[in-house]
Each structure stands twice: as C-alpha cells, then as structure tokens.
N, C-alpha and C positions, 0 to 999 in steps of 0.2 A: 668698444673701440678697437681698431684693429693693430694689431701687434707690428711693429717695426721690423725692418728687414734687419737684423742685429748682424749678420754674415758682412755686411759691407762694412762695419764699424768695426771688429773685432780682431784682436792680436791675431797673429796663425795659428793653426789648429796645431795642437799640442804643447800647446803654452803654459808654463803652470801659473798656476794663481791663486793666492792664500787671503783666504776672504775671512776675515776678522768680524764678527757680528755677523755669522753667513744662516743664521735661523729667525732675525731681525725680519722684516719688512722690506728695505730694500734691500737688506742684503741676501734674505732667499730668493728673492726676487733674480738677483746678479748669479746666484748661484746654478739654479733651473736655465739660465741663459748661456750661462757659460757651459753648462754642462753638455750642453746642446749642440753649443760649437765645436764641440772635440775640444776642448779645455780640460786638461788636469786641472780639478781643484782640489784643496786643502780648506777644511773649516774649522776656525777657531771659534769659542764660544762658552757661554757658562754649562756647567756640567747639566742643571736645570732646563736649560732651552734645549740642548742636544738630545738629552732623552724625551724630549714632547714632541718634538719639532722631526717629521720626517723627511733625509734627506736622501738624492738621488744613490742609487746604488754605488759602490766603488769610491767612496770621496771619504779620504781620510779626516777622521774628525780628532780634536785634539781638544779637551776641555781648559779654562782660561778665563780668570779674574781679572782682570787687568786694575783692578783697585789693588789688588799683591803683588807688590813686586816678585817675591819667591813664585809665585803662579806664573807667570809672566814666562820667566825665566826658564821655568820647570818645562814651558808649553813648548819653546822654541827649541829644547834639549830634545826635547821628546819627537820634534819634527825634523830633527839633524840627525837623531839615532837609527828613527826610520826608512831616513834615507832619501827625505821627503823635499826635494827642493821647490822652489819658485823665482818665478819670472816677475813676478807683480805681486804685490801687497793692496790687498784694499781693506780700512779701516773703517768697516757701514755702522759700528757700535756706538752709543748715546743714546743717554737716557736723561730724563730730568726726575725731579720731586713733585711736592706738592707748588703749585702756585706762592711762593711766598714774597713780602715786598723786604726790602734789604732793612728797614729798620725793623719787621720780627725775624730774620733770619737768625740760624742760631748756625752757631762754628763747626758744629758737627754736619749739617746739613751741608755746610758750603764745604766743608774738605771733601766731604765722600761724594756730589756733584764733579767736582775740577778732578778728584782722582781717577772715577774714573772716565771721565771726556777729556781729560786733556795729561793727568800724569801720567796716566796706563799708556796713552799712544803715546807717548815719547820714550817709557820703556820699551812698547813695542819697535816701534821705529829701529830703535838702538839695539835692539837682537836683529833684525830685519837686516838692518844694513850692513853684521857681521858674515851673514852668512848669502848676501847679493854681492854679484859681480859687475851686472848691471841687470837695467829693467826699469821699470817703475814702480812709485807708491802714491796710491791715490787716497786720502783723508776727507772723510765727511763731514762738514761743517751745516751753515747753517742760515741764512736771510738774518735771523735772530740775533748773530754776532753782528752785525751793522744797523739794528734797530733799536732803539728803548721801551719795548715790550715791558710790562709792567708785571712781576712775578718771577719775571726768568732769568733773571740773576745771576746765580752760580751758574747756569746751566748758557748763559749768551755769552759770558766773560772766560767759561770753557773755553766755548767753539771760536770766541775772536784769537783764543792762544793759539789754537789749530791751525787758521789762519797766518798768524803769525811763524808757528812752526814749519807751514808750507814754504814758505820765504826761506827762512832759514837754513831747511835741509837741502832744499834748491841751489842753493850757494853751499856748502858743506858735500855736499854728495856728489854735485857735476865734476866730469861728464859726463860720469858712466852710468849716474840714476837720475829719472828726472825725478821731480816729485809735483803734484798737482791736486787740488781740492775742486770740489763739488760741493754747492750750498743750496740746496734745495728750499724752498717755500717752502707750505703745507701740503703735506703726501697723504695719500689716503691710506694709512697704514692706522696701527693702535691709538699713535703717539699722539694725533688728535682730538681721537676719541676718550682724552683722559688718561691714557697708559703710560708709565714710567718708561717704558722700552727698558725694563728689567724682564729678564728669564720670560717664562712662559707667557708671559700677558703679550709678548710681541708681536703673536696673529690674531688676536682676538681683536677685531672691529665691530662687533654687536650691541647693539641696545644705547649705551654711553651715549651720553651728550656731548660733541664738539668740544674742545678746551676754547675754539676760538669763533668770529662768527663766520661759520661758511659762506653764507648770502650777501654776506656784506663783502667778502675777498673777492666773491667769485664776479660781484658786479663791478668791480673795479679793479680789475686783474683784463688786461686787454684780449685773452684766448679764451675769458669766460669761464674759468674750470681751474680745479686745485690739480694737483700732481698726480698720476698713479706710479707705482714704482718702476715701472718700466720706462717712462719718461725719466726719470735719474740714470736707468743701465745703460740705455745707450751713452752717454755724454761721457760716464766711466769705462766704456768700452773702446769708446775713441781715445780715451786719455792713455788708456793702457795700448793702443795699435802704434805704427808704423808710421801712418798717418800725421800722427799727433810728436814728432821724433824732434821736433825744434819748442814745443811747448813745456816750461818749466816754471813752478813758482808761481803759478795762478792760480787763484780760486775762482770759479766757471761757475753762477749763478745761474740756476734753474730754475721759474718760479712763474711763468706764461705773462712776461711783462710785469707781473704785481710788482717786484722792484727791481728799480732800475739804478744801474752805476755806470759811472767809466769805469 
C-alpha cells in the first residue's frame, strides 16, 4: 500500500515532539515519520523496549514506566536537565492482559491495566504541561472504550478515562495547549496477534493467532481492511500541525467505517 504524503499533514520542520510509547507499533511508526520531517523527536519508553527496539540516529531516548510514579517523574527531570524540550506530546502506550471476563478478574490485574493506560498518562500529562507553554498532546485511546468487548475490561474502562481525560485537559489547558485523542480500530501491529503491548513483544507480528476475527471485521468494516500504522500517523500529524489550530477536546476515530459515531 502506498505510503501517504505525511509533508502536507505535519507541524513545521523543527518541531519538537516527545513521543511516549515511540518503540510501540504506532508509535515507531510516528517516530520513523516524524523523523523524516525534520522533526526533533524525543522517546520515552520502557528501558526493555529501548534497548530491542532500534531507533533513528540522534533521538534522545529517555527510559519510563509509567505504572511509577517516581519513573515518571524521574523521565521528565531527566528531559528538562538535558535541555530537551517539545512542542507536542504524543501518548502511543497501552497495553492489555490476558482476555479476562470481570467476574474472574482479579484486583491486581485491574490496577496494573488502568495504571498504566490511564494513571501513568495523567502523571505524564501533568509533567508535560509543566514544562509546555503551548503546543499540543495527543492521547491514544481506542474503538474499545465505546464497545462491550468481552475480556477487555480494565483495559476499555482505561482508554474510555483517556477519553474522558481529553475533555478535561482540553478545558484546563486552553488556550495555549490543545489537546486531542485518536481511537484506532484494529491495527496490524502485535496487539492483535495476542501481545500485551508490553516491552519487547511490541514488533513481533509472527505466527500468533489474531485476538480477534479478522475476516469477519474486515467484511464488515466498509474500506475492507484493518489499520496499518501509518493510517493512525497521519490523523496524529494533522492533530499536531497548524491545520488542526481551532481543534480541541476530540477523540478522532480511525477504524475504515467498522465504527461509526457522531
């Protein structure tokens, strides 16, 4: 499939941009794209993904749990002392568990799900918008969060907070930050093929069986075809441009018609 003209979508060249999950799926994805624009980037990530995951020459990497607050904390000290600013935040990280239905759920599974898809970005957020003047933050969310998917639980009730948190900082941070979400359907990234979207397993698409049924989305999904990640970058590139400078406080569903909302 042929790659999008991402030049017409994209902030100005020299933009910085601190890409959260930037060894992720769509988030290397965003990072190889942005790097390409003449984009400063910055990559936050687990110290595990950093070191598997090779990323373009020159891009400051900064390792970061975001299930620890003190990680958190420590990531964005460490990107202040460097000297390292940005223009834009993007949050591409989430991951799920195993498949489970809420009456075997157990509490441990559900705090460390919502910690880190939905408490981490709010710590991050919250260093983020100390150290923005203006710019944007763009949040990954997820089709999931507005579905009753059966298994995904902690991990839908995340991404509808994320949701929720768009709204939020959208009113809290204008006018000088907007902030906006992307919900992506099913992406051909790990996360389908059974991956947690923890550390290393986040480029492996091999062998695994679909978590969900391909043939049955893709026949009823009206462009015929699930996501590749580069179908998510653009829409995040527009969110972050010029372009986009009166848009705040949306979540922007990407999913080739499979759903549809006002």
């Amino acid at each position: 499939m042929q790659t999008p003209n991402f030049e017409r979508l994209a902030p100005e060249k020299g933009s910085k941009v601190l890409i959260i999950g930037g060894c992720g799926g769509i988030g290397n994805a965003l990072v190889k794209v942005c790097t390409n624009l003449d984009l400063e980037v910055s990559v936050m990530d687990l110290q595990s993904s950093l070191q598997a995951v090779r990323l373009p020459k020159n891009i400051e990497s900064i390792p970061v749990d975001l299930r620890d607050e003190r990680s958190v904390k420590a990531a964005f000290h460490k990107l202040k002392s460097r000297k390292v600013g940005f223009d834009h935040m993007v949050v591409a990280s989430g991951y799920t568990s195993d498949l489970v239905r809420i009456s075997e759920l157990s509490s441990e599974t559900f705090d460390d799900v919502l910690n880190g898809n939905l408490k981490g970005v709010v710590l991050a957020a919250k260093e983020a918008a100390q150290q923005m003047s203006s710019g944007s933050l763009i949040f990954l969310s997820t089709a999931l969060a507005q579905v009753g998917a059966p298994g995904y639980g902690p991990y839908s009730m995340a991404k509808a907070g994320i949701n929720a948190l768009t709204r939020i900082l959208a009113s809290e941070l204008a006018p000088n930050i907007r902030v906006n979400g992307v919900a992506p359907g099913p992406v051909e990234t790990p996360f389908i093929h059974g991956g947690m979207g923890r550390g290393v397993d986040t480029l492996d698409v091999s062998g695994d069986p679909a978590r969900f049924d391909r043939q049955r989305f893709e026949a009823m999904t009206p462009l015929g075809r699930i996501a590749n990640p580069n179908d998510i970058v653009g829409p995040i590139l527009f969110l972050m441009s010029d372009a986009a400078r009166f848009v705040t406080g949306q979540v922007l569903h990407i999913n080739g018609g499979g759903f549809m909302r006002d």
